[in-house]
C-alpha positions as CSV (number, residue, x, y, z in Angstrom):
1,X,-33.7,192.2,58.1
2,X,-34.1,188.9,60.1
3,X,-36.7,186.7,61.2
4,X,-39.4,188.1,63.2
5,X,-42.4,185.7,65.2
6,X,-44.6,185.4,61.6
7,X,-41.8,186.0,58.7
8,X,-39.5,183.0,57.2
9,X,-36.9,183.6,54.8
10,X,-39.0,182.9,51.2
11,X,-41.1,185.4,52.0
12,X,-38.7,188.2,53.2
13,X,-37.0,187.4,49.9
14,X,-40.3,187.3,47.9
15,X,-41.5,190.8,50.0
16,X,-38.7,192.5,48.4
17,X,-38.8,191.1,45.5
18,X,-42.0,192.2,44.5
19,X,-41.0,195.8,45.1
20,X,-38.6,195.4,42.1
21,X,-41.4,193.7,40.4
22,X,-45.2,192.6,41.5
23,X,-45.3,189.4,39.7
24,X,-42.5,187.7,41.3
25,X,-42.6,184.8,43.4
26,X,-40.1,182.3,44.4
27,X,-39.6,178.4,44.3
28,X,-37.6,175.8,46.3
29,X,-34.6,174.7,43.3
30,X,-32.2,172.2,43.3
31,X,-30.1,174.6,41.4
32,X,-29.9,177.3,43.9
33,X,-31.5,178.3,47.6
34,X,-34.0,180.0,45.8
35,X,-35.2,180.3,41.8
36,X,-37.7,183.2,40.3
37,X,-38.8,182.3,36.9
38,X,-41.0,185.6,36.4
39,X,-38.4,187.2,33.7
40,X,-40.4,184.1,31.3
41,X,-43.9,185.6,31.7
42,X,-42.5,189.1,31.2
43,X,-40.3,188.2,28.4
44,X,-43.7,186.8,26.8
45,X,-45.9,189.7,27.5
46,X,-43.2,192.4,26.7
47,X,-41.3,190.8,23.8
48,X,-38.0,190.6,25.3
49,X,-35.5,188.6,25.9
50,X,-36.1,186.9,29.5
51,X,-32.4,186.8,29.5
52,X,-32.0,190.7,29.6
53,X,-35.2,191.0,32.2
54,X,-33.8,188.8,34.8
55,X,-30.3,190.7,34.4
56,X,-32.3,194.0,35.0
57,X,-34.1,192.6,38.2
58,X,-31.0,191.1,39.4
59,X,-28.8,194.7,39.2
60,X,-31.5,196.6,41.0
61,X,-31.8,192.9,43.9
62,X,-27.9,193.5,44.6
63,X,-27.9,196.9,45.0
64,X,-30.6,196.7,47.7
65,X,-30.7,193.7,48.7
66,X,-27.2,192.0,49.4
67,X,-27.4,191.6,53.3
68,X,-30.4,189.2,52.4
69,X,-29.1,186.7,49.8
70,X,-27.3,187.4,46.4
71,X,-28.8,187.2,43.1
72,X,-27.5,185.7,39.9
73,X,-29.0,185.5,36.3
74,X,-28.9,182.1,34.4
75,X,-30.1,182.6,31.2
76,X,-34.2,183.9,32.4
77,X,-33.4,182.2,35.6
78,X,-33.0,184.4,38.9
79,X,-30.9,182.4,41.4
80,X,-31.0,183.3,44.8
81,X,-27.6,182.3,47.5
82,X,-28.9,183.2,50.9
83,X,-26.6,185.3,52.9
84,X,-24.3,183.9,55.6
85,X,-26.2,186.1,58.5
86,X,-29.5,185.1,57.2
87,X,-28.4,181.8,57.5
88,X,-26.9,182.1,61.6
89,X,-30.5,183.9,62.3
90,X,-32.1,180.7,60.6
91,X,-30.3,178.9,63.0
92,X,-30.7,181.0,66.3
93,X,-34.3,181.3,65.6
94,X,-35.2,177.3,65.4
95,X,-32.7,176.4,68.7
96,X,-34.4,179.5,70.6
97,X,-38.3,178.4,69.5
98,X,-37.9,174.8,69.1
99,X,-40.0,175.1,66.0
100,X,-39.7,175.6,62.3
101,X,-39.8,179.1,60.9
102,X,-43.2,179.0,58.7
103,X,-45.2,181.5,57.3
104,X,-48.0,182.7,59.3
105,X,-51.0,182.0,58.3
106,X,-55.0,183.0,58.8
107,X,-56.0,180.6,61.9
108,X,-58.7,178.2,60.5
109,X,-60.7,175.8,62.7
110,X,-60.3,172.0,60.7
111,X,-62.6,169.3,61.7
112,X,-60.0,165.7,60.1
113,X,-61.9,162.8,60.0
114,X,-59.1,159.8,60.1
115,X,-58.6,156.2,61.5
116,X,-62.2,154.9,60.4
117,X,-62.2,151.0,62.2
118,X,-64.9,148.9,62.4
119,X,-66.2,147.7,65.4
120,X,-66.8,144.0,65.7
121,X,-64.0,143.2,63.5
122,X,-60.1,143.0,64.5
123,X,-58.0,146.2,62.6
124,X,-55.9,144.4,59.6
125,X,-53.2,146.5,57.3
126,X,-55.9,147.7,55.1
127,X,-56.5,150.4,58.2
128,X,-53.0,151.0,58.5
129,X,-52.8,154.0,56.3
130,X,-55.5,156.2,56.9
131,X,-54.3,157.0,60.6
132,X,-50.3,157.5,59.8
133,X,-51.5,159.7,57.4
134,X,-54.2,161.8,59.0
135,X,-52.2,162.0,62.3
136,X,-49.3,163.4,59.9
137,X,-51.4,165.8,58.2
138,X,-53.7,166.9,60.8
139,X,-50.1,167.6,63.0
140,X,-48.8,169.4,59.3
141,X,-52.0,172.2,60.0
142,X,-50.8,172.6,63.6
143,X,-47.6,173.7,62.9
144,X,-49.2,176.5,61.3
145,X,-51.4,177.6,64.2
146,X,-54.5,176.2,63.2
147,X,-57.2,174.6,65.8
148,X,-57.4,170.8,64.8
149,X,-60.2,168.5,66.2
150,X,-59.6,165.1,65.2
151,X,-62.4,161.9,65.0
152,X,-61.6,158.4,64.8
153,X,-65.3,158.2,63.5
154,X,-65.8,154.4,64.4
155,X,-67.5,152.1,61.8
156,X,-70.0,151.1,64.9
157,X,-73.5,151.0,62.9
158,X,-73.2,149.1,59.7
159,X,-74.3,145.4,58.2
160,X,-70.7,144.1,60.2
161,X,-72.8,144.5,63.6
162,X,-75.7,142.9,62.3
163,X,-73.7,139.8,61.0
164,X,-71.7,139.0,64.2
165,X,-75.0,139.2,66.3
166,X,-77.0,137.1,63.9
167,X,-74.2,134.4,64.4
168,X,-74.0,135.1,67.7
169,X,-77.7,134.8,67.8
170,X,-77.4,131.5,65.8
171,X,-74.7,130.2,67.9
172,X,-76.4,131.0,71.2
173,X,-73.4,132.3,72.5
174,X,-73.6,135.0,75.4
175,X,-72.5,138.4,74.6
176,X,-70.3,138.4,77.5
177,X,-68.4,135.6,76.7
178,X,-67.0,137.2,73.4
179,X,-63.7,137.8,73.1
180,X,-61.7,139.9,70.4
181,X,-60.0,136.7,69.1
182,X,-63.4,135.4,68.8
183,X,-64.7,138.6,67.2
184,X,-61.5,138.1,64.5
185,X,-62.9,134.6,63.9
186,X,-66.8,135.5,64.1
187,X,-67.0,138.1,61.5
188,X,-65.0,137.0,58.6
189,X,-67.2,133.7,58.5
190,X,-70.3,135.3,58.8
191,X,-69.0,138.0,56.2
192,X,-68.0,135.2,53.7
193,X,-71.4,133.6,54.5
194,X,-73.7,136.1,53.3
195,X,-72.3,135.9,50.1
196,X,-73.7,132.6,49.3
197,X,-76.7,132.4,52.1
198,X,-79.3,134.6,51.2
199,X,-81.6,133.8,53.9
200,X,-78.5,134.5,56.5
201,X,-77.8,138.2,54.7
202,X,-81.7,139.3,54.9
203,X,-81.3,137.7,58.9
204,X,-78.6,140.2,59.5
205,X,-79.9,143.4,57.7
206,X,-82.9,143.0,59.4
207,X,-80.9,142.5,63.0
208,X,-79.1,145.6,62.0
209,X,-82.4,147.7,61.1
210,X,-83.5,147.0,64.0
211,X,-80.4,147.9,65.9
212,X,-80.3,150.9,64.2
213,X,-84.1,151.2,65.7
214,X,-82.9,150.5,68.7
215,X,-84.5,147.5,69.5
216,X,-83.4,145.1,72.0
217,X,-81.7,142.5,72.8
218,X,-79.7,143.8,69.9
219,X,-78.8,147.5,71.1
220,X,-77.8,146.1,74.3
221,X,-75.9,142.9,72.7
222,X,-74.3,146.0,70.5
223,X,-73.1,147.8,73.4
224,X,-71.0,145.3,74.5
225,X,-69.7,144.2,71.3
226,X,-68.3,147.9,70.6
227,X,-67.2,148.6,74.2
228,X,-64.4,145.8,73.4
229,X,-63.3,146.9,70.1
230,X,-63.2,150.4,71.0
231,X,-60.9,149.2,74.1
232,X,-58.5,147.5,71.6
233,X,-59.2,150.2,68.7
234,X,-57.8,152.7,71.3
235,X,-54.7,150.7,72.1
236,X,-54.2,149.9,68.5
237,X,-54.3,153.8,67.7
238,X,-52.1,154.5,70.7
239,X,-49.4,152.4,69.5
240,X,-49.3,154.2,66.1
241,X,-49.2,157.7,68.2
242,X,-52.5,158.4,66.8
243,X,-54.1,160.8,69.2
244,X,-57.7,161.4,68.5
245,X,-60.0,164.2,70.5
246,X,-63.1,162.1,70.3
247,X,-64.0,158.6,69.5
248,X,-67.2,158.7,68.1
249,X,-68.5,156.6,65.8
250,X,-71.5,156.1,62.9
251,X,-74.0,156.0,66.4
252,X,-72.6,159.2,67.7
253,X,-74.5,161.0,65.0
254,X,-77.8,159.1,64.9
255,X,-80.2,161.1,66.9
256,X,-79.7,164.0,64.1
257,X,-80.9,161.5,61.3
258,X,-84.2,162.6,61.8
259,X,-83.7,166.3,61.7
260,X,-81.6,165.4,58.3
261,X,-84.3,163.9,56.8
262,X,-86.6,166.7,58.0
263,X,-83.8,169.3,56.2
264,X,-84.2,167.0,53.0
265,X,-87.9,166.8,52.9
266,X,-88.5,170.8,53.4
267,X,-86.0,171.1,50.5
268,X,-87.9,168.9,48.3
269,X,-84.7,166.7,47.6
270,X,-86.0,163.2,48.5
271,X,-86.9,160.9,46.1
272,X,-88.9,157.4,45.9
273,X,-87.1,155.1,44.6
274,X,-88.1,151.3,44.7
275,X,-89.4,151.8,48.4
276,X,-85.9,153.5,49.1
277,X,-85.6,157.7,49.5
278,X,-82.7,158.9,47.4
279,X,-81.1,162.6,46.8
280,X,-79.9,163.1,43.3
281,X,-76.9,165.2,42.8
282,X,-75.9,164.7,39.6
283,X,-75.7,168.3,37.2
284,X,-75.4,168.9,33.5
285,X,-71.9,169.8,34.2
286,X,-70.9,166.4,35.3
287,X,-68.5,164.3,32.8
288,X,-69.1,161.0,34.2
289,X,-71.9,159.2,35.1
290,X,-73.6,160.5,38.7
291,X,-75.7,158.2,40.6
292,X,-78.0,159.3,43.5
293,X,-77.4,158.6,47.1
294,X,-79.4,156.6,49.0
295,X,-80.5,157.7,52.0
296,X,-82.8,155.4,53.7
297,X,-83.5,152.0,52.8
298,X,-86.7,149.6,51.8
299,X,-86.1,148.1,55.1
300,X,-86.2,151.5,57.1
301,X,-82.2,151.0,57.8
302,X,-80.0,153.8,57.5
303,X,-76.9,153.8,55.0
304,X,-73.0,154.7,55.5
305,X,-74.3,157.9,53.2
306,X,-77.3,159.1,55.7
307,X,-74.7,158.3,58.5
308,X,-71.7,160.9,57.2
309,X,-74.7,163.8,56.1
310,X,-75.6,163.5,59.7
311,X,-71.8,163.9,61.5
312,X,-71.1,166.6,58.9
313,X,-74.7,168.4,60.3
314,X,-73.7,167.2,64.0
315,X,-69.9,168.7,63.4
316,X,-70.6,171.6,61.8
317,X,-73.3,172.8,64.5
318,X,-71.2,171.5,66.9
319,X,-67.6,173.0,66.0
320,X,-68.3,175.5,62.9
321,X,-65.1,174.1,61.2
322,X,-63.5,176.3,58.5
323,X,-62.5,173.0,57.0
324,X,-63.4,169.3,56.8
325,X,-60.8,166.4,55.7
326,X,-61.6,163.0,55.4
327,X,-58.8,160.6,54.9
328,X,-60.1,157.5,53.7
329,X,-59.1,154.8,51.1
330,X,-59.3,156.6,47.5
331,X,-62.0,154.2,46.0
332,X,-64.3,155.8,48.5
333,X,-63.9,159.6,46.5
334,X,-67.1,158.9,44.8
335,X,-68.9,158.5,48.0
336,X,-67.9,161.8,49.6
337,X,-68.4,163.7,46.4
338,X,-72.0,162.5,46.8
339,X,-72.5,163.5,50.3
340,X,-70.8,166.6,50.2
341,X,-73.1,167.6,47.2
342,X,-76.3,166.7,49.7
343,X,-74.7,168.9,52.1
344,X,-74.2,171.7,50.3
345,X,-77.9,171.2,48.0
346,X,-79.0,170.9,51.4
347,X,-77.6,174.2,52.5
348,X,-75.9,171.9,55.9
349,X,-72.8,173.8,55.3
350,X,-72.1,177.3,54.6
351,X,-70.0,177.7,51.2
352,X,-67.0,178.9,53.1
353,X,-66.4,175.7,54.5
354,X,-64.4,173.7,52.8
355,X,-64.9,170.3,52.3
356,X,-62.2,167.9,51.4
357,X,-61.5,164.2,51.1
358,X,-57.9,162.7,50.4
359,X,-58.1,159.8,49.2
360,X,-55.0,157.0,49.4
361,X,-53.8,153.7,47.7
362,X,-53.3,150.5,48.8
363,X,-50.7,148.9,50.5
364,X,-49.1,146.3,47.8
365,X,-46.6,143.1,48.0
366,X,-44.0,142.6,45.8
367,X,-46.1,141.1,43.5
368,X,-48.3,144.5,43.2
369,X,-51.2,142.5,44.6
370,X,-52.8,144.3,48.1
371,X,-50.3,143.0,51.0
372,X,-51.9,139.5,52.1
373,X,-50.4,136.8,54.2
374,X,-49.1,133.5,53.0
375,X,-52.1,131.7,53.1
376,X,-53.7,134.9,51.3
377,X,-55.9,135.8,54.1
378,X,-55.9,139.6,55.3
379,X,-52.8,140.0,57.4
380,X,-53.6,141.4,60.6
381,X,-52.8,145.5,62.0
382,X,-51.3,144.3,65.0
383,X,-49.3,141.2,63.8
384,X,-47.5,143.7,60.7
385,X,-46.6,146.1,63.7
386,X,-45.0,143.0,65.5
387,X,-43.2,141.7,62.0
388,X,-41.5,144.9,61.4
389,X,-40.5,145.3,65.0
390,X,-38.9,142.0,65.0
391,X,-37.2,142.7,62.1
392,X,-35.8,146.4,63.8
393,X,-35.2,145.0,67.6
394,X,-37.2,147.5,68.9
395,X,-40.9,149.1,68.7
396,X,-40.3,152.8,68.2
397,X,-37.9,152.1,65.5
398,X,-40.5,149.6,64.1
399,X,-42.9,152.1,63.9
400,X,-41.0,154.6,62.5
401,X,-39.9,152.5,59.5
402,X,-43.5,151.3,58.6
403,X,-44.1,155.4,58.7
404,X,-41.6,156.8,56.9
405,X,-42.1,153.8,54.3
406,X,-46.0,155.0,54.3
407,X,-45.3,158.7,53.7
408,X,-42.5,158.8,51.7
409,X,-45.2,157.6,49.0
410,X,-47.5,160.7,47.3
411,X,-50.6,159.8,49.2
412,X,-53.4,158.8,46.5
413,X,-50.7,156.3,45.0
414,X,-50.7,152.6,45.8
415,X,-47.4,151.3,47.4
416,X,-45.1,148.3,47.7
417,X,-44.2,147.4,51.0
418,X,-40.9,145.5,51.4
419,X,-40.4,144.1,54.7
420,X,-36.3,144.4,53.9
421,X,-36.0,147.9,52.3
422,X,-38.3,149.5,54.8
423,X,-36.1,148.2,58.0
424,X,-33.0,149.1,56.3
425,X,-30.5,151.7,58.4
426,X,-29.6,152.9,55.0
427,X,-31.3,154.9,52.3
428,X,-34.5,156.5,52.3
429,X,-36.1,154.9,55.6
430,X,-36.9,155.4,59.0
431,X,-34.4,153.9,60.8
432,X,-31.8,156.1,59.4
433,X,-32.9,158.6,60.0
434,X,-33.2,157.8,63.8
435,X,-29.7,156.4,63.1
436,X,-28.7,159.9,62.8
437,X,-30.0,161.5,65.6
438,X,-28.8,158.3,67.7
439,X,-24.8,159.1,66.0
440,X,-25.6,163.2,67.2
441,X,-26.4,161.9,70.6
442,X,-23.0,159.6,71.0
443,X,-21.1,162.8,69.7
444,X,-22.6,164.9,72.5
445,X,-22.2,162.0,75.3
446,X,-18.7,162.1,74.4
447,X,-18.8,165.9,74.6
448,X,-20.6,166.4,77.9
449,X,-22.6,170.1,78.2
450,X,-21.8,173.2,75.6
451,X,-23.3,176.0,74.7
452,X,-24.9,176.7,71.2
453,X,-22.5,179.1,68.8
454,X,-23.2,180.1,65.7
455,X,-21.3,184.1,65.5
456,X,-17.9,182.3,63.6
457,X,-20.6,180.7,61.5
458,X,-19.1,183.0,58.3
459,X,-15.6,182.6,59.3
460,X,-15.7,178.7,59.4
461,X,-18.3,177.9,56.7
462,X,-17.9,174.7,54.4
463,X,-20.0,173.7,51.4
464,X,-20.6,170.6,54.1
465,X,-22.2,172.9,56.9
466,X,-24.1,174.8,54.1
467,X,-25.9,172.3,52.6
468,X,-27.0,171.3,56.1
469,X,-28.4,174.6,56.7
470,X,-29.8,174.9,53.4
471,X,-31.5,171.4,53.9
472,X,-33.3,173.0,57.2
473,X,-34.5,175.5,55.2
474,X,-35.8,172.9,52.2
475,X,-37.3,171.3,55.0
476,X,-39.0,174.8,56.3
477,X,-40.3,175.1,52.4
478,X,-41.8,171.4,52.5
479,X,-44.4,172.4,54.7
480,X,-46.1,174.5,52.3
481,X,-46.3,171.6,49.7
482,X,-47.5,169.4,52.3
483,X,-50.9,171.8,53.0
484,X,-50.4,172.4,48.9
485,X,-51.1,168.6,48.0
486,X,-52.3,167.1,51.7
487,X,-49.6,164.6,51.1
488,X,-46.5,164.1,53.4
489,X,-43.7,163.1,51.1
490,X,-42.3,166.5,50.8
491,X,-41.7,166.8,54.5
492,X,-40.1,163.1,54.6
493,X,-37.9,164.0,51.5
494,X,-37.2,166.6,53.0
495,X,-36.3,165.3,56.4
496,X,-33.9,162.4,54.6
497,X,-31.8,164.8,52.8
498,X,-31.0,166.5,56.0
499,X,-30.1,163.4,57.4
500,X,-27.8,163.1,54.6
501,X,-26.4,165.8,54.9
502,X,-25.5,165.6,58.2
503,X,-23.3,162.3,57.4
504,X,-21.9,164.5,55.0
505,X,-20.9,167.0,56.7
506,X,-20.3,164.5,60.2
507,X,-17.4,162.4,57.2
508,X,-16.2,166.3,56.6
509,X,-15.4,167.4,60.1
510,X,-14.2,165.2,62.9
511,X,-16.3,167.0,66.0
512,X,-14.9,165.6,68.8
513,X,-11.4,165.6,67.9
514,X,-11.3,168.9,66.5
515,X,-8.7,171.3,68.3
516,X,-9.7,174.8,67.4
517,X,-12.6,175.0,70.2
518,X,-14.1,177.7,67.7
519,X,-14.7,175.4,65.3
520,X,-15.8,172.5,67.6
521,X,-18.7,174.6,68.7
522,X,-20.2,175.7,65.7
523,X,-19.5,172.1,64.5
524,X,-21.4,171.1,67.7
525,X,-23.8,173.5,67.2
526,X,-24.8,172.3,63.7
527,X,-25.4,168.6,64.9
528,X,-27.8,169.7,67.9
529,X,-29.6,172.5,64.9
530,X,-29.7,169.3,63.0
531,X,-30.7,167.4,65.6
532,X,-33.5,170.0,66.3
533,X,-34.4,170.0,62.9
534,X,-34.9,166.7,62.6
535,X,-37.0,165.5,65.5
536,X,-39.3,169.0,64.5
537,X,-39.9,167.4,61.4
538,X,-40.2,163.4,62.7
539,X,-42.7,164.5,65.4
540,X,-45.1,166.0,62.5
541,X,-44.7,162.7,61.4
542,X,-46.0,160.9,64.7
543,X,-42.6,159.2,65.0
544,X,-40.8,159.1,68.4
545,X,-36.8,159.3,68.4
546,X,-34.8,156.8,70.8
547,X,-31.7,157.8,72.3
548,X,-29.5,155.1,71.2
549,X,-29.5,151.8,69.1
């Protein structure tokens, strides 16, 4: 039995598995291709020895099963060594479909919220992570057939607005003579001056209460300020291969405030609360502390809170996602557990969507500190993007280091980025990896034009050319974690030790000197599998390949 359009190998194995016993189900093992650890829970249940079980299931596996993949009993351990065809249809079935060999599943609709700059403000690394790893993620869904719609959701409607056009305001400086420089010098002043200017701060929240009223000259002074960040948001974005189907931003969603509130009210879920409306959500079940969210304030204004219930309304009318993800910074997971309670007390979305929010760390120094520059001011998007490409010679691979240094990390954990680790060609970065495709591409310059052979694949198999095929497999598996935990590091794990492979293997086997043309094809045709592999698995990452360094 071989692939099919919807079946990979774990679950042919795991399909048969079960008919020799129901409770089985496989695992990716360093110790074998495959590991079943069921004979422990029957052992317990039974009172056996697992030992004896997993002996049992493994007879009755070989008798029936041997074309597929041999099984071996460790102890309760089932090991699982993959067949030599199954791997050479593996192979044929990734070079004929260009794609990975995943299990099918359910087509959902998933609405990812990512990216999340502010207007009025220049993009510095602290909005680095959030679209690397919802581009990843949200391109992790695709490859299993599901309907994506991505938002940058713009931060276009807050107090940052209100500040730059007070100063501006103050200044008497003409909306169209701003400039994003100036915008990068404007609002970090007038940011650090509310904090000790009281009179300033209440000048500002009231400029943007009555932007958010639409008053003018404000809404029009607005306009312009966020048709030139969105210009250089968009460019910043593109540069990262972020691809986003709309730009919308807090605004977008401000005509269904009203008709929120309205929802609220009928519910009998708003609150007075010093001149502000709040929603409580807290329940007895809660372990901690659960404040309740604010959703309009003293002044009339609307908060970051009444601005999400209203895109989750907007969305789901809209676009009846099966699924929402947020990808924000992870000290925001309070704030989305409050709004997604008001949506759900406020019946704006139907219990069978999902809603989720990952939430990552921070990007540290050396020191453990949040990443700063010397003079320990906030170190721009743009100007990191130039640093590490300096260091690299070259953009793309730039960009594919400050990736693969980004998701190699579990997602919710803070991380340390080293300028010098991160750019290395060796080890567990991006620029090997792209190394590795660039050393497949010499081999096959030299070569000139051949055609793909994999039928002396048993005949000429090395431990070398195995683990290489196993690793494409691992890599196959690593999907699955990656929609298990929403976090990417399985997939770039996975994709290094490919790499690494291949060197193996490429140290093994000199390709382009080899004399037995038998061998020199299926040698060939594991480097362009490999190849294959590879850029599969880099461009669910967002990172472009090069052809040569």
């Amino acid at each position: 039995m071989g692939y099919d359009k919807v079946m990979n190998i774990k679950q042919i194995i795991e399909q048969r598995l079960q008919k020799i016993e129901p409770t089985a189900t496989l695992s990716v093992s360093d110790k074998a291709d495959f590991q079943c650890n069921t004979a422990f829970a029957l052992a317990k249940q039974q009172h056996q020895n697992p030992a004896v079980i997993a002996s049992k299931i493994v007879d009755q596996w070989n008798q029936e099963n041997s074309d597929l993949a041999t099984a071996s009993a460790i102890g309760g351990f089932i090991n699982f060594t993959l067949s030599d065809n199954q791997l050479q249809q593996m192979a044929e079935f990734i070079l004929q479909n260009n794609r990975l060999p995943l299990p099918e599943q359910k087509q959902r609709t998933v609405f990812f919220d990512y990216g999340g700059a502010n207007t009025a403000k220049e993009l510095h690394i602290g909005h680095l992570r959030s679209p690397i790893i919802g581009e990843a993620l949200k391109r992790v869904f695709q490859a299993f057939g599901h309907k994506t719609i991505a938002d940058s959701y713009l931060g276009d409607w807050g107090l940052q607005n209100g500040l730059v056009i007070a100063s501006l305001l103050e200044k008497g400086i003409d909306c169209d003579q701003v400039t994003l420089d100036m915008l990068g010098e404007l609002y970090p002043e007038a940011s650090k001056r509310k904090n000790v200017d009281p009179e300033f701060y209440e000048r500002a929240a009231t400029v943007t209460a009555k932007l958010q009223n639409l008053e003018e000259p404000y809404y029009s002074m607005w306009q312009k300020l966020r048709t030139l960040s969105v210009q250089q948001i968009q460019k910043n974005y593109k540069k990262l291969n972020c691809t986003f189907d709309l730009y919308n931003g807090e605004s977008s969603y401000q005509t269904n405030v009203d008709t929120i509130m309205n929802i609220l009210e009928k519910k009998g879920l708003l609150e007075k609360s010093q001149g502000a409306l709040i929603v409580n959500v807290a329940t007895p079940e809660d372990q901690k502390p659960m404040p309740p969210v604010i959703v309009k304030k003293q002044n009339g204004g609307d908060l970051y809170a009444t601005s999400d219930i209203s895109a989750i309304y907007t969305r789901m009318q809209q676009y009846q996602p099966d699924q929402f993800v947020y990808i924000t910074d992870a000290r925001q997971k309070l704030h989305f557990e409050q709004i997604f309670r008001v949506t759900r007390l406020a019946g704006l979305v139907p219990e069978s969507t999902t809603l989720t929010h990952v939430g990552f760390g921070t990007i540290n120094g050396k020191d453990g500190k949040p990443f700063k520059t010397r003079d320990g001011g906030t170190i721009k998007l743009e100007d990191i993007m130039n640093i590490v490409s300096n260091a690299t010679t070259e953009f793309a691979v730039g960009l594919s280091a400050i990736k693969f240094a980004d998701l190699i990390n579990q997602v919710h954990k803070d991380y340390v980025f080293d300028l010098q680790k991160c750019t290395s060609f060796e080890g567990k970065t991006g620029p090997y990896i792209l190394y590795t495709i660039v050393r497949i591409n010499a081999i096959f310059n030299k070569i000139g034009d051949f055609t793909c052979d994999f039928t002396n694949l048993g005949k000429y198999m090395t431990p070398a050319i195995r683990n290489v095929l196993i690793s494409i497999i691992k890599l196959t598996e690593s999907y699955n974690v990656a929609m298990n935990t929403l976090s990417l590091n399985s997939i770039t794990e996975s994709i290094y030790n490919l790499a690494n492979s291949f060197t193996t293997f490429y140290a093994d086997q000199n390709i382009i000197h080899e004399t037995d043309l038998n061998k020199q094809a299926l040698y060939l045709s594991v480097a362009k599998l490999t190849k294959t592999a590879l850029e599969i698995g880099l461009h669910t990452l967002a990172i472009d390949t090069v052809e040569k360094m």
